[in-house]
NUNUPA-773846 format. One record per residue (C-alpha): z, x, y; chain; residue number from 1. Coordinates in steps of 0.25 Angstrom, whole numbers. Layout:
# residues N
(r (Z; X; Y); 'A'; NUM)
...
# end
This chain:
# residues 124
(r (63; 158; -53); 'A'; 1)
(r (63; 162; -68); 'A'; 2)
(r (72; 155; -77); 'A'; 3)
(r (85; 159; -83); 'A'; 4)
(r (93; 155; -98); 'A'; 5)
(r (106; 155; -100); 'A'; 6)
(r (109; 162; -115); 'A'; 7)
(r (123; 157; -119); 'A'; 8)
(r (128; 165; -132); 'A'; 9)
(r (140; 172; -136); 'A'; 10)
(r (131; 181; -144); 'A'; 11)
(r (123; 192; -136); 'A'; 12)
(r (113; 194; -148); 'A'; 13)
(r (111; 177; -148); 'A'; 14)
(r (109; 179; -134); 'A'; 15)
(r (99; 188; -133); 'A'; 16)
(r (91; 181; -145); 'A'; 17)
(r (92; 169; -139); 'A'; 18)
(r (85; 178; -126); 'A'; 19)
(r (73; 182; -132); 'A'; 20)
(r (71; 170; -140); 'A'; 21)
(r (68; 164; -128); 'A'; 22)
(r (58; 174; -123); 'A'; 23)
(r (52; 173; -135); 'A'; 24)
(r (52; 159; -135); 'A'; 25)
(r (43; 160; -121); 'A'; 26)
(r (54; 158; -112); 'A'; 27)
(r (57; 168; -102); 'A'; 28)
(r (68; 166; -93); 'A'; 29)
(r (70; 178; -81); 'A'; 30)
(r (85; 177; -84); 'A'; 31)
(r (95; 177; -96); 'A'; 32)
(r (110; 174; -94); 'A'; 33)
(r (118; 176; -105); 'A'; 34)
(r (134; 169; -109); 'A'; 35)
(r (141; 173; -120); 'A'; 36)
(r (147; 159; -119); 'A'; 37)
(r (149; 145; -111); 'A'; 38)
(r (157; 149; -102); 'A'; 39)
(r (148; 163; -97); 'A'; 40)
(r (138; 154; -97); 'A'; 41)
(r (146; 143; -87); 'A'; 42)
(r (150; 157; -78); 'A'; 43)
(r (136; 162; -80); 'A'; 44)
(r (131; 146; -74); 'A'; 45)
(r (140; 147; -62); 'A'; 46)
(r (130; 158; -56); 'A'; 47)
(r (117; 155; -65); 'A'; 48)
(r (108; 144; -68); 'A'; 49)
(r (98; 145; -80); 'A'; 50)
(r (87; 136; -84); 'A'; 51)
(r (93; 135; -97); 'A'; 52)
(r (104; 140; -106); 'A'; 53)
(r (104; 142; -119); 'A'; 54)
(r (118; 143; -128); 'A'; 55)
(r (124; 145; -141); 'A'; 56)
(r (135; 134; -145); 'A'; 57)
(r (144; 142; -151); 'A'; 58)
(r (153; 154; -142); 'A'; 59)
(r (166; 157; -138); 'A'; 60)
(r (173; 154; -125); 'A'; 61)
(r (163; 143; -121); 'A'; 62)
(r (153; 137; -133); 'A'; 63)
(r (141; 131; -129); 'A'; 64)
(r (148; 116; -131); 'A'; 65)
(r (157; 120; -121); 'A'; 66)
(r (145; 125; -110); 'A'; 67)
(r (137; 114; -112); 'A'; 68)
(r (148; 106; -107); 'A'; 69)
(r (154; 116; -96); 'A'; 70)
(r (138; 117; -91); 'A'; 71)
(r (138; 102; -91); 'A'; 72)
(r (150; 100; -82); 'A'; 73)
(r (144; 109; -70); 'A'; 74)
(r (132; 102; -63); 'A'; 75)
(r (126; 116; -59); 'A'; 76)
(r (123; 119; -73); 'A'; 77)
(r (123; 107; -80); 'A'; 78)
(r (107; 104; -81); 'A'; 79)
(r (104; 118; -85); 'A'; 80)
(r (97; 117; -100); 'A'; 81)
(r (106; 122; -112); 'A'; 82)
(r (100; 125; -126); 'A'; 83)
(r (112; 127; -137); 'A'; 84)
(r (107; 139; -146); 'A'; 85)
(r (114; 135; -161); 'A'; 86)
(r (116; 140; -173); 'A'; 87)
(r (107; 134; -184); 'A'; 88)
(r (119; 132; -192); 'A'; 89)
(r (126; 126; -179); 'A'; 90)
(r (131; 111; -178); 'A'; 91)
(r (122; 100; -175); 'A'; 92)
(r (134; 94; -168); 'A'; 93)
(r (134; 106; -157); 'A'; 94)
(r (121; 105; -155); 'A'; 95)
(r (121; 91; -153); 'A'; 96)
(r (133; 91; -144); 'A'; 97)
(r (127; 101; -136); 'A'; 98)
(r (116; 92; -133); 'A'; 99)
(r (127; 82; -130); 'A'; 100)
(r (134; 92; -120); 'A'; 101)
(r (120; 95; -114); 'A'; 102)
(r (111; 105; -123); 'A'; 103)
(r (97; 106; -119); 'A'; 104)
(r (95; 109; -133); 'A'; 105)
(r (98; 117; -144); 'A'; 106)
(r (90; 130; -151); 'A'; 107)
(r (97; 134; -165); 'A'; 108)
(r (97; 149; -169); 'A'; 109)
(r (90; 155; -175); 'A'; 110)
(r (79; 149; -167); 'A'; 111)
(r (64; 155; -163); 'A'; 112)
(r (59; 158; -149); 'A'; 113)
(r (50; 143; -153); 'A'; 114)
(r (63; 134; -153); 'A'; 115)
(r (69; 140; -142); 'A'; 116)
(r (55; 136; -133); 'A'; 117)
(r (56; 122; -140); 'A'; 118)
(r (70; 120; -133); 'A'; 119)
(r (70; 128; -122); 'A'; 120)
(r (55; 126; -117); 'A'; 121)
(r (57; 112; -114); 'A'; 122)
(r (71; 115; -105); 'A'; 123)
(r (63; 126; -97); 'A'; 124)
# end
């Protein structure tokens, strides 16, 4: 069975770059999901199971703080893999509470096809 990614961003376009950065990268998954937030992310979970998810921090309804710590509370999900996809201006603080909450790992934008297979490869 082929492996599947989870792509968390209230952006579309943010969504589909962070797509085909990772083809680019080398890393070919036979299924996409996409959330425009936390919590369709959480709704999306209850029927899927990806090898890894990837989210943004910052997004309405539900930020990415706020799934890492709703992921964490459900024992169906909680071992599935996150990497948080920052801003390069964003706050060493939310990345670092995201690995407290349970971040994989994090890729800061803009980021090249090289660093998302640095952190992503190893998770795979």
């Amino acid at each position: 069975m082929g492996k599947t990614v989870l792509i968390i961003d209230d952006s579309n376009t943010m969504r589909k770059i962070v797509n085909r950065s990772l083809r680019q990268a080398g890393l070919e998954f036979d299924s996409v999901l996409e959330a425009g937030d936390g919590q369709a992310a959480l709704d999306i979970l209850a029927a899927e199971k990806p090898d890894i998810i990837l989210s943004d921090i910052n997004m309405p309804n539900m930020d990415g703080l706020e799934f890492l710590k709703n992921k964490a509370a459900d024992p169906s999900i909680k071992d599935i893999p996150v990497v948080m996809v920052t801003t390069e201006g964003g706050s060493e603080d939310m990345v670092e509470q995201s690995r407290q909450l349970g971040a994989s790992g994090c890729v800061k934008k803009p980021f090249t096809p090289d660093q998302v297979n640095d952190v992503l490869g190893p998770l795979l």
